[in-house]
Every structure is written in structure tokens, then in C-alpha cells.
C-alpha positions as CSV (number, residue, x, y, z in Angstrom):
1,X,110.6,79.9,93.5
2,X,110.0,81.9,96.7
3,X,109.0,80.0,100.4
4,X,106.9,82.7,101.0
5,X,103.0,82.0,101.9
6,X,100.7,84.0,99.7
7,X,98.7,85.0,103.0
8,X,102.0,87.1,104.4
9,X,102.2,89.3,101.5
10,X,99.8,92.1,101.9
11,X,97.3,93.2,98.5
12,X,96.8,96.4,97.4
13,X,93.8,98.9,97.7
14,X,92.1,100.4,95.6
15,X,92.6,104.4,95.9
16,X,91.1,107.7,94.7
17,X,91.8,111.4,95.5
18,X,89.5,113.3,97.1
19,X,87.1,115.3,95.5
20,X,88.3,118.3,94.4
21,X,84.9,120.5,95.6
22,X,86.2,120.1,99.1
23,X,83.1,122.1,101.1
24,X,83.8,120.7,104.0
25,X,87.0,120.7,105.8
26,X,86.9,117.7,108.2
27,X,85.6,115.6,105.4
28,X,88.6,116.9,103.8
29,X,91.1,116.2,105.7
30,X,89.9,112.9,106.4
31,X,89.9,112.0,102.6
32,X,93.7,113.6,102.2
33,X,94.4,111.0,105.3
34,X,92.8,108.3,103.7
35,X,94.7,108.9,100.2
36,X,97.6,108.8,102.3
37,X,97.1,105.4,104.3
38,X,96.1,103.9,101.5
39,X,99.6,104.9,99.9
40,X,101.2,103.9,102.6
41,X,99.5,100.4,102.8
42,X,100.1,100.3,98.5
43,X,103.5,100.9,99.5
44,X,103.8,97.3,101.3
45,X,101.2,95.4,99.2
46,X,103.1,93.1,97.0
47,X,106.3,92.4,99.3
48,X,107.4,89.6,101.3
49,X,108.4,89.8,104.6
50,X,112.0,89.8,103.9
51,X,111.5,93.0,101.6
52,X,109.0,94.4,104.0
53,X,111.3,94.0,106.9
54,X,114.5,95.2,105.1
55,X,116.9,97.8,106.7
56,X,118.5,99.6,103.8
57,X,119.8,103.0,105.7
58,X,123.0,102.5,107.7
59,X,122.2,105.6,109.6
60,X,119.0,104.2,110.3
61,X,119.5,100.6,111.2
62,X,116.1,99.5,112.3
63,X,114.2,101.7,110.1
64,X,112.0,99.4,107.7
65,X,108.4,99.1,106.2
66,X,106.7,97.1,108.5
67,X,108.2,99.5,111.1
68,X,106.8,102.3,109.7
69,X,103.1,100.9,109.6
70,X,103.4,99.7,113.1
71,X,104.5,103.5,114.0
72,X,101.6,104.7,111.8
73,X,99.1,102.5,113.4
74,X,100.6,103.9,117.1
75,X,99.9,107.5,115.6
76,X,96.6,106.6,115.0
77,X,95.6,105.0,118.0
78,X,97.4,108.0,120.5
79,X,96.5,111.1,118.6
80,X,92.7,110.2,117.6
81,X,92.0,107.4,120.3
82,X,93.4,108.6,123.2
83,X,93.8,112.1,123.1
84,X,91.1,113.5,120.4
85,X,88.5,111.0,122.0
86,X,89.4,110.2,125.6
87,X,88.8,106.7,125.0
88,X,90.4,104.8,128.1
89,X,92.4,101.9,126.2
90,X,96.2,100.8,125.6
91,X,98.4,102.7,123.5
92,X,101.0,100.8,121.2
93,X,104.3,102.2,122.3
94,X,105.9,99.2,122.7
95,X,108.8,101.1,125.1
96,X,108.9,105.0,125.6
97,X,112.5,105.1,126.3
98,X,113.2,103.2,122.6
99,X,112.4,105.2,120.0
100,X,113.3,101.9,117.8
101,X,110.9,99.8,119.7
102,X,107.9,99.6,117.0
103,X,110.8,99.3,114.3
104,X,112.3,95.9,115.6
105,X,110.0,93.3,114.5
106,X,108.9,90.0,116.1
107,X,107.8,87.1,114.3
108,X,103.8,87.6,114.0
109,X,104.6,90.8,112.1
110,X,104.2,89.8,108.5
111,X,103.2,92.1,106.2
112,X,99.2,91.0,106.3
113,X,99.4,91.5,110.0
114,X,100.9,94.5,110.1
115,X,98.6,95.9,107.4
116,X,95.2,94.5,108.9
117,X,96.6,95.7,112.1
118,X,97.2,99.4,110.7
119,X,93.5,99.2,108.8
120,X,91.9,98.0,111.9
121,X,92.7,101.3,113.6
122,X,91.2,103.8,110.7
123,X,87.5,102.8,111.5
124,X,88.1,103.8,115.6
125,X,90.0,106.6,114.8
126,X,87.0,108.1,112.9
127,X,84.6,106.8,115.2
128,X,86.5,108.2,118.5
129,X,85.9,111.6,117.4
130,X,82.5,111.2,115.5
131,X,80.2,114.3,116.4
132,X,83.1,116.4,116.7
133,X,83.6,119.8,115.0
134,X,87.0,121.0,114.0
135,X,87.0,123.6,116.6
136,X,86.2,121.1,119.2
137,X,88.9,120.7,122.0
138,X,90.4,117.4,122.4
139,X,88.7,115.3,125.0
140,X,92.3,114.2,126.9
141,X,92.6,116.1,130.3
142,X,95.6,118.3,130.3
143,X,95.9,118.4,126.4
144,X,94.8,121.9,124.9
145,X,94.6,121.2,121.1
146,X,91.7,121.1,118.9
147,X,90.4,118.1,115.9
148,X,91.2,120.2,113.6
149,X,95.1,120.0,114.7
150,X,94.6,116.9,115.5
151,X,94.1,115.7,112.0
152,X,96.4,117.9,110.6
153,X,99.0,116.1,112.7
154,X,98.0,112.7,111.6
155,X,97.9,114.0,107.6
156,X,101.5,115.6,108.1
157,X,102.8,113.0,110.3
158,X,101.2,109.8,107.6
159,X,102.4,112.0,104.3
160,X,105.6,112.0,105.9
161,X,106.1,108.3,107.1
162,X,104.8,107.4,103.3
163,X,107.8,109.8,101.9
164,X,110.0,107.0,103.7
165,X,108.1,104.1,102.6
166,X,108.4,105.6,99.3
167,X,112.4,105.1,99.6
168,X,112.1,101.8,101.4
169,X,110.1,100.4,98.4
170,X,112.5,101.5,95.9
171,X,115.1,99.5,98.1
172,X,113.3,96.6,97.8
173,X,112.2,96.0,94.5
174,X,112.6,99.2,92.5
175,X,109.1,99.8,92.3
176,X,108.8,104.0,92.1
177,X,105.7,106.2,91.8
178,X,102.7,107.3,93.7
């Protein structure tokens, strides 16, 4: 018998692809992105903290799940937040001089928090840059990039990060697959 709570282990989502008539290319992209965080939430779902925060890569010694949510969520909240959007709020970084920083977990971050926490950010993201046209030119001063890289960014840089959860999992339970 475990002593973990059932309210620390995160559930799964329910997932589709998107549709394959893709006419419009921001819609797109932003079902491809939301394939991908749901993977990436899946990929915790079902894990206890313990697994969650697991280090399995010597070369890598603070890498872990929860890690990689908590830099997902950052992503999220710089690339479409701040810089698509302009909005005026905090980033996440927890320390720009430690890369690790996101990766070293403190107590509060239990897989539910973490996950909420990452979710949380998808519905700003999307509304930060609502009314915006691919084409359209970030809204950060001194940033020269458009929403269409933008987004691109976030679906290479999440498709990535869930290539490493993907790993992680496998460490922690052997659970494999998509």
C-alpha cells in the first residue's frame, strides 16, 4: 500500500488529433500544440510524486517530469504572454543564471499542482494573442518575430520536452506509447 494522497497524482485527459482538413493554419497549429500538451500532461497522469520527481539520467541529474512541466508552463507563459502579447506580468524563470532552476522541485510541486499549474497557462496563452494573424508581429518591443514563429516555437519546443517525458515515464513505471 502506497502513502500517497489520491489528490497528488495527476489524471489523464482525454485527447484527439487534429482534424486532418486543416484549412486554417493557426487553428492548426494550435490543435498540433494542444495534442502535444495533452501528451505531455498524459505523460504525468497516473504517477506519484516520487515517480514524477525521479532523476533517472546521471548526465542530467535534475532533469525529471515535474521539471519538465514547470519548464513547459515557463515556455508558455514567455513566448505567448510576454512576448506574442505584450502582456506586462511575471515570467516563471525561477533564476536566469540556473538553467536547473525549474528542475529542482520544492514541496508544493506535486504532480496535480504542477499539472493545474501548466493547464492554467493554455487558456492565456490563446487569449494573449487572440485577434492575431499569423503574419502579425509580436507585440514585445525590441523582439522582431511573427505568431506564426511564435507558435511554431512552442509546437517544436512542447514535441520536444514530451520526447523526454516519453523516456522519463518509461523510467518510472515502464509505461511506453503515445
Amino acid at each position: 500500500m502506497t502513502n500517497t494522497r489520491s489528490s497528488e497524482i495527476a489524471e489523464a485527459v482525454d485527447r484527439s488529433w487534429p482534424r486532418e482538413r486543416a484549412d486554417d493554419e493557426l487553428r492548426l497549429g494550435w490543435e498540433f500544440l494542444n495534442f502535444l500538451r495533452i501528451t505531455a500532461v498524459n505523460k504525468v497522469a497516473g504517477l506519484t510524486r516520487e515517480q514524477a520527481a525521479a532523476t533517472p539520467f546521471p548526465a542530467s541529474p535534475h532533469m525529471n517530469a515535474l521539471g519538465v512541466l514547470k519548464h513547459l508552463t515557463a515556455v508558455e507563459r514567455w513566448w505567448f504572454s510576454i512576448v506574442a502579447g505584450g502582456l506586462d506580468i511575471p515570467d516563471l524563470w525561477l533564476d536566469a543564471d540556473d538553467h536547473d532552476a525549474l528542475f529542482k522541485l520544492r514541496d508544493e510541486d506535486t504532480p496535480t499542482a504542477v499539472v493545474a499549474a501548466y493547464r492554467a497557462e493554455w487558456p492565456r496563452s490563446q487569449e494573449a494573442i487572440a485577434g492575431m494573424a499569423a503574419s502579425d508581429r509580436v507585440r514585445r518591443a525590441g523582439e522582431d518575430k511573427t505568431v506564426r514563429w511564435i507558435l511554431t516555437h512552442l509546437i517544436q519546443e512542447t514535441a520536444r520536452h514530451v520526447g523526454h517525458l516519453d523516456v522519463l515515464r518509461e523510467f518510472a513505471d515502464g509505461q511506453v506509447g503515445e
